[in-house]
N, C-alpha and C positions, 0 to 999 in steps of 0.2 A: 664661499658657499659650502665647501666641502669640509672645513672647519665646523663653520656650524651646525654640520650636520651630525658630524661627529659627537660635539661637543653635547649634541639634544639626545644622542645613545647613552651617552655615559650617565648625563640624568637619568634618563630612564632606567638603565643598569643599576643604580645607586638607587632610587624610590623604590625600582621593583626588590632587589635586596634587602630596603627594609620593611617593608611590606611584608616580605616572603618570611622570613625569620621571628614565627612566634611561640608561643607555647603555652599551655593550657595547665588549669592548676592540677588535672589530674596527672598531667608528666610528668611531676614530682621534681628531682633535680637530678639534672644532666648536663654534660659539653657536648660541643659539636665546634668541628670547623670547617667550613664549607668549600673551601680550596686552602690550595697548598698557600698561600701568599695571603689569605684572610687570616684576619684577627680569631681570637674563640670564644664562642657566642656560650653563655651562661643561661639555663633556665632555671631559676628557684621559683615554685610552683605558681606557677600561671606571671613571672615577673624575668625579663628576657635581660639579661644586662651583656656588654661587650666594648669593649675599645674601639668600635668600629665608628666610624662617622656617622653621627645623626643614632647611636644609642645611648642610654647611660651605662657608663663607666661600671665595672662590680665593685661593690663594698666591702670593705675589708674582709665581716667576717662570711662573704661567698666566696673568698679567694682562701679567708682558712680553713673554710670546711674541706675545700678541694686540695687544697694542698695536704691534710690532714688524712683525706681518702688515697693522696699521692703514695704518701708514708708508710697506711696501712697496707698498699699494694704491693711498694718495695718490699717488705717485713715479711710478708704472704711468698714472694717468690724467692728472697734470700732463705727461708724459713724451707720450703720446694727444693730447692740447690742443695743447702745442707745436709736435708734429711737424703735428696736420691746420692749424694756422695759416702754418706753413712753407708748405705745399703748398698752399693759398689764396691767400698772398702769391707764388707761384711760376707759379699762373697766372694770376694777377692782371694780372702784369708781362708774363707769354709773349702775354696779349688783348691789352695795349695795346702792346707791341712789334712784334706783328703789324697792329693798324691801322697805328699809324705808318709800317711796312714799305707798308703796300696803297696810305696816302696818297702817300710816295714814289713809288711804282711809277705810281699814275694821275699825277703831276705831270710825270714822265720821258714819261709815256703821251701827255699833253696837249703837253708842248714837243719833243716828234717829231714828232706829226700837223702842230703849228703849222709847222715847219719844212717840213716836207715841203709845205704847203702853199702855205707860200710861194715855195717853189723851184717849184712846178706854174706858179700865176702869175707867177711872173718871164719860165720859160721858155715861157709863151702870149705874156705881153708883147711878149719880143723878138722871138720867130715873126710877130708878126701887125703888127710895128712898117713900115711904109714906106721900102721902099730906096729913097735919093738917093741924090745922089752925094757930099751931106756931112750928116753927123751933126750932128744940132741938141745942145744941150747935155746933155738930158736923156736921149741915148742914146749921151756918151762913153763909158760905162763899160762895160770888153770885157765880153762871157759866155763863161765855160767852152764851148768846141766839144769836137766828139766825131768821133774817124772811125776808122771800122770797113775793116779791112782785113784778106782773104783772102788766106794765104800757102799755097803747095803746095811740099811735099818740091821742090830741086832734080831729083830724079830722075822727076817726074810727067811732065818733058816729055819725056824722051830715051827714044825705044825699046829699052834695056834692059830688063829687070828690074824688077818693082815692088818697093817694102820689104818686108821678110818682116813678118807680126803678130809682136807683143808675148807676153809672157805674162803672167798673174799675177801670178807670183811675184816676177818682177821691177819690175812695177808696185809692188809691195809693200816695195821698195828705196829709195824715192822716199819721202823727209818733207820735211816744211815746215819753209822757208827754206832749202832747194835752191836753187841759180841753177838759168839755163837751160841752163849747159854743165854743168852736174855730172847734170841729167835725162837730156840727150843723149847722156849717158857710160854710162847704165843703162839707155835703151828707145831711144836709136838717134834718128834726124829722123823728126816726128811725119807722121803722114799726112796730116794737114792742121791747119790753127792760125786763129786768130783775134786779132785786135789792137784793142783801143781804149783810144783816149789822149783821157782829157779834163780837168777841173778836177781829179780827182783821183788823177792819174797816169794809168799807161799800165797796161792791165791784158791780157794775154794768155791764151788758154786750146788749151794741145793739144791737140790728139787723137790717142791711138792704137788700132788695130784688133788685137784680142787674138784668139789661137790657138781661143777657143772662141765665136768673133763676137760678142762684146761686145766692147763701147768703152770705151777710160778717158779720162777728161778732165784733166787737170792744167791747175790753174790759177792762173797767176804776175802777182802784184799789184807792181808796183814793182822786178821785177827779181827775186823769193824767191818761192818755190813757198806757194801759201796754202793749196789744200787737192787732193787727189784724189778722183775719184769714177768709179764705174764702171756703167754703164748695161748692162744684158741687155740 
């Protein structure tokens, strides 16, 4: 009895399964498999195929379209992989190119400060070194001097006329690696200037007085205009 009773569930189980398993043509094409130990049910639009008992079997080409969709899936996710390992390896490289870049820049960082420091103590050195009237050995060796020198317009002395201001715009005439006669060819003899000549050339800086009381400075390193600047 208990046999067939069984046996009238499992009909039932199996009729109501295929029963249950349909699909309409508007569902277009899909899989599905309904437990883990069922076959997988095929829908091509409104036509239900599967290996299951009591369906028809899929036709060749419902198992190549899906295998074909398989494909295109792999391709999609190896294609995903690829490109997020690119982009790993990409800033992989961008971290350690930027350390390396940081170590450079402290090393650059470290043999300025050092230089600069030694120039501080050289020039305490020779400052605080004892004039005679001869140099012992250890203080032939010359130091870079420096001397600062205030020059005024020829016409600051002469009771004429002072220099008319500058403008702007002709400030604005003036680029670097100008001499000094091609500036004075565009803003005229400055109102006053400044000179100092030392180990590293002779570096001068103009001054002119502008229409709107601001000051431009031009400033000539070696003979060539290096840069301008204009103070409110």
């Amino acid at each position: 009895m208990l046999r067939w009773f069984l046996l009238v569930m499992v009909s039932c189980g199996l009729l109501t399964a295929q029963m249950r398993w349909r699909c309409d043509a508007k569902d277009g094409k899909f899989t599905m498999t309904p437990c883990a130990n069922c076959k997988k049910f095929y829908c091509w639009d409104g036509q239900i195929f599967s290996d299951e008992l009591g369906y028809t079997r899929p036709p060749g080409y419902v198992l190549a379209y899906w295998e074909e969709i398989h494909r295109k899936s792999e391709q999609v996710r190896a294609d995903i992989d690829r490109r997020g390992k690119e982009l790993r390896d990409q800033y992989q490289k961008a971290t350690e190119d930027n350390a390396k870049l940081n170590q450079e820049r402290m090393a650059a960082s470290k043999e300025f400060n050092d230089d600069l420091k030694r120039r501080i103590d050289e020039s305490r050195s020779s400052s605080g070194a004892p004039r005679t009237g001869m140099a012992s050995a250890s203080t032939t060796r010359a130091e870079p001097k420096s001397t600062v020198v205030f020059a005024l317009p020829p016409e600051a002395g002469k009771s004429g006329p002072s220099l008319p201001p500058s403008s702007r715009e002709k400030v604005g005439e003036v680029k670097p690696g100008m001499n000094r006669t091609a500036v004075e060819a565009i803003l005229g003899k400055p109102h006053s200037a400044t000179s100092i000549s030392g180990g590293d050339g002779v570096v001068e800086a103009l001054n002119y007085m502008l229409e709107d009381h601001a000051t431009a400075r031009v400033r000539i390193e070696n003979g060539k205009v290096a840069s301008v600047k204009i103070s409110e």
